[in-house]
N, C-alpha and C positions, 0 to 999 in steps of 0.2 A: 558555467553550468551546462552549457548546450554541449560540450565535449565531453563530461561526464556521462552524460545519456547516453551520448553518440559511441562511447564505450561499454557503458553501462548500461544498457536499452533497460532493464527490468526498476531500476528506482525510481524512476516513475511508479509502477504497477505498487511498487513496496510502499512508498509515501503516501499515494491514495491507499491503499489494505491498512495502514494503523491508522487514518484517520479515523475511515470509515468504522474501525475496532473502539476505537475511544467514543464514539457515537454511538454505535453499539451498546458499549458499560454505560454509559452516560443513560439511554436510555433503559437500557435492562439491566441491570448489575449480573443477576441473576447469568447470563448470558456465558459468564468464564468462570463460574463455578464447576468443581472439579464433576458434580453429579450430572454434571450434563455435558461432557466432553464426549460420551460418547452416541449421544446422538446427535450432539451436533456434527461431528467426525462421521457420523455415516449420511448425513445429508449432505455434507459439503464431498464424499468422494466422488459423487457423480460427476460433480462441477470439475473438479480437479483432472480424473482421469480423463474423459472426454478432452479437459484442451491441454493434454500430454498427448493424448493421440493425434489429435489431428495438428499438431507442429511437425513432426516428418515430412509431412506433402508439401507444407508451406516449404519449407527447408531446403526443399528440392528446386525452388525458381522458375523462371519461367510460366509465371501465373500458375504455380503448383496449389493445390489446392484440394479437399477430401471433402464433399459435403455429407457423405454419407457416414461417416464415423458415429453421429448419433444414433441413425438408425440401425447400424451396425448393432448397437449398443441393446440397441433396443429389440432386434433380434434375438441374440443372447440370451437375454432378458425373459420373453416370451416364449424361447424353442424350451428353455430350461424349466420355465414355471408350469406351462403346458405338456411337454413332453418326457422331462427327464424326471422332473423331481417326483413323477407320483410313480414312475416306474420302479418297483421292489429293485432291480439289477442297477441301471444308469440312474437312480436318483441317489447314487454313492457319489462324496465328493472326487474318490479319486477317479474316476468315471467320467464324471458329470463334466468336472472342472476344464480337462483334457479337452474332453468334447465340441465344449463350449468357445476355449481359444483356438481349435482348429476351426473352425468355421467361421469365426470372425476374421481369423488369418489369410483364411482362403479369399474372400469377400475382396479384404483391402489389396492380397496378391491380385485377384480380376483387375479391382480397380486402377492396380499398377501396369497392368500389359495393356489396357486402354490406355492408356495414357503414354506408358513407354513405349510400346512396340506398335502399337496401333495408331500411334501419335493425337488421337482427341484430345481437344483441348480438355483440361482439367475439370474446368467447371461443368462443362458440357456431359463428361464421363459419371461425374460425379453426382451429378444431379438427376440423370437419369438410373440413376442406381439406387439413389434414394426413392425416387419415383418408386419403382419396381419394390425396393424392399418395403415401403409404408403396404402398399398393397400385401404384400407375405406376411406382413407384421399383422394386419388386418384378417387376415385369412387363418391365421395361427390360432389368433389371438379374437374373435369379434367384440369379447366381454372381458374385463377386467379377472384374471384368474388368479385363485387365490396358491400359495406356493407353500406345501406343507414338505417341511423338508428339517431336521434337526440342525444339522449346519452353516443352511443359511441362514435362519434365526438367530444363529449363533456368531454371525457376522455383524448381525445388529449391535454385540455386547463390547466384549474384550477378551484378549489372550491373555490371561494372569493380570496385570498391571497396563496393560497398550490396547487399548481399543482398536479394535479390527478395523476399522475404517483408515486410522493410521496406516495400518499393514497397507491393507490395498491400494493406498495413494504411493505409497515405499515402495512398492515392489515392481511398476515401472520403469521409476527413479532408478532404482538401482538397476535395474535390464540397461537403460542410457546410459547409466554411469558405466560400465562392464563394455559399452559400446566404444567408449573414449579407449579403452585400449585396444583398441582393432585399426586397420587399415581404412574400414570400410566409415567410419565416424568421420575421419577428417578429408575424404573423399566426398562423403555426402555435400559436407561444406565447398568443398572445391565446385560441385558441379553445381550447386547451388550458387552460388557468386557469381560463374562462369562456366556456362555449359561448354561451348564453343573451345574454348581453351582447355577444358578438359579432357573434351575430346580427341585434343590435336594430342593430349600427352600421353595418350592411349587409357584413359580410362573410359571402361566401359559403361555410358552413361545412361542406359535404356535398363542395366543390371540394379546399377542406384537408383535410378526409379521407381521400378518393380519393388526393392527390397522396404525401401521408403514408406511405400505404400501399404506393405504387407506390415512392415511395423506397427507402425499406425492400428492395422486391423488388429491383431495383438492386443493391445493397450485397449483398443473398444472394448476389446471381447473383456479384460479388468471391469471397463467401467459397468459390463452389463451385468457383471455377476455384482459388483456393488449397490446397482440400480435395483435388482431381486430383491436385495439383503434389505435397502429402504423400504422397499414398498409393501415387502413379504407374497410378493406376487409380481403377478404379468401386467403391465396395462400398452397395447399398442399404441398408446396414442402421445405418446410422450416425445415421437421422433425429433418432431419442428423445433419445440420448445428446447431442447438441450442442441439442437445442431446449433442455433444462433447466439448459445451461452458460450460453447465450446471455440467460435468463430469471434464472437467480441472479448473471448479471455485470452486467448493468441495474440491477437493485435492490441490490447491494452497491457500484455505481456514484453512489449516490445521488439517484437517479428515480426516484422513488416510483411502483409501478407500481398503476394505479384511480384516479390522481387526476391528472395531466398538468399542463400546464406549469411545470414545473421539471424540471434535470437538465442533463446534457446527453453529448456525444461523449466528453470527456475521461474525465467518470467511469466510464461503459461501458466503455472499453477501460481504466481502470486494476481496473477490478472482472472482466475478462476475466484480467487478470496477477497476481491473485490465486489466481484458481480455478485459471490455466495452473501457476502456483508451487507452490500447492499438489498440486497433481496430479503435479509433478512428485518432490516433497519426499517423497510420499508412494511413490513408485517407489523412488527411490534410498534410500529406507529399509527398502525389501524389504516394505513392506506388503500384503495379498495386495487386488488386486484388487475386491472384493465392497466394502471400505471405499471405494473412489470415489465408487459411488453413493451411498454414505452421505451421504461430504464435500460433494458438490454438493448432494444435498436442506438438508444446513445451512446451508450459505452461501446457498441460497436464502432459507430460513425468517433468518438474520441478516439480509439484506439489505431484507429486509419488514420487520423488526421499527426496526433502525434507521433507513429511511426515515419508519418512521410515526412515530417519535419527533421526527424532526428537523421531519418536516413540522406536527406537532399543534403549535396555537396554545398560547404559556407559559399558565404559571397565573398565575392574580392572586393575589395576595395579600391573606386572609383577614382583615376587619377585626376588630379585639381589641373584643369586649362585655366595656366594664369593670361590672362587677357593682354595684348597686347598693344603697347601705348604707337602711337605713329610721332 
């Protein structure tokens, strides 16, 4: 079983997600009815795109790590509720939309030349960038703003038959999937595994860093426009709360987070529908509040614990000193 994992890192993440689902119906039936697929689908892409993004940095090794991808998210989020969408010009999707991944791109790009070429430790880069943006987020945003906009409303629904919230968890996916036929995909792996060795083989490893990071930013800037579509507005204060979902859905994803290449998108977003499940398991059973935070700080601390088990090399087995007679 331990080599299945150790192959398989995400079945873990998969086996808790359908318990937790059967718990779910068990409790609510109502929960996987068709008339609510799509709100459920647009609460759960928050969760989802958040720990698709921040898996790149992890990826990257060397205690790689993105604290800011929430906030990133939540930038987005507020530049767009606040500033774009009441503008008659830039509160056009094809505008807006643009606007909004370049800036989240730019962000996680910063965050990459800190870290790549500027060599700060990850978390150190990372967190102080978080710092900085809660504060812009704050300054953007003081009050909760409301987001009058046709289209994003219209992300709350469905396109024909597929709820939009579907789309926008898909459309990452498939940017990494597009990524597996590049150079630069099984690169990132290499330098994640082995920086060191990577380097010796001339890849350029400060470039995969950078790019890493900028992905990432990418993908925030998804979750922030999905973040909008839920709330139908701005609220800054959301940053904390999703960086530690996004960070315990990675490592209950099975990517191991300080040690990089391995893992990948699928587990992230099944270790996102774990914490979304349970967060929700945990509403519908009248639980108060104050225990959320709990439940993510554990799912955090599980998702470490079983990553570093699946990743620690077996044990040998202990040769028997047969004792010897005189």
């Amino acid at each position: 079983m331990r080599r299945l994992l150790r192959t398989q890192s995400y079945l873990f993440a998969g086996l808790l997600a359908a318990v937790l689902l059967v718990a779910n119906i068990v409790q609510l039936p109502q929960f996987v009815a068709v008339r609510n697929w799509d709100e459920n689908l647009a609460a759960f892409a928050p969760f989802a795109i958040l720990a698709i993004a921040s898996t790149p940095a992890v990826l990257t090794g060397q205690g790689g790590l993105d604290l800011s991808i929430a906030p990133v998210a939540n930038l987005v989020n507020v530049f767009l509720a606040v500033h774009l969408l009441p503008s008659h010009t830039w509160g056009r999707a094809w505008l807006a939309v643009p606007a909004c991944l370049l800036l989240s791109t730019a962000v996680g790009a910063f965050n990459g030349f800190l870290v790549g070429v500027l060599r700060y430790q990850p978390v150190i880069a990372t967190l102080g960038m978080l710092l900085v943006l809660l504060g812009v987020n704050l300054k953007i945003a003081p009050q909760p703003a409301p987001a009058f906009g046709g289209w994003v409303g219209a992300l709350h629904g469905d396109l024909g038959p597929v709820p939009w919230g579907l789309i926008l968890i898909v459309l990452p996916l498939l940017a990494w999937a597009a990524l597996r036929f590049t150079p630069f995909y099984r690169t990132l792996y290499f330098v994640g595994g082995n920086a060191a060795t990577a380097f010796s083989a001339g890849v350029n490893v400060t470039a995969v860093r950078v790019v890493a990071y900028a992905i990432g930013g990418l993908f925030a800037g998804v979750g922030g426009i999905a973040l909008t579509a839920l709330l139908a507005g701005g609220d800054a204060n959301l940053a904390l709360q999703y960086a530690l979902i996004a960070l315990a859905a990675v490592a209950l994803g099975g990517t191991p987070i300080g040690i990089g290449g391995r893992g990948g998108m699928i587990g992230s977003l099944l270790g996102a529908a774990v914490i979304f499940l349970l967060q929700n398991l945990l509403i519908v059973s009248h639980v108060s509040n104050v225990w959320l935070q709990v439940a993510y700080g554990a799912m955090l601390a599980v998702g470490v614990i079983v990553g570093a088990r699946m990743t620690a090399p077996p044990r040998r087995p202990r040769a028997r000193v047969r004792a010897r007679t005189a």
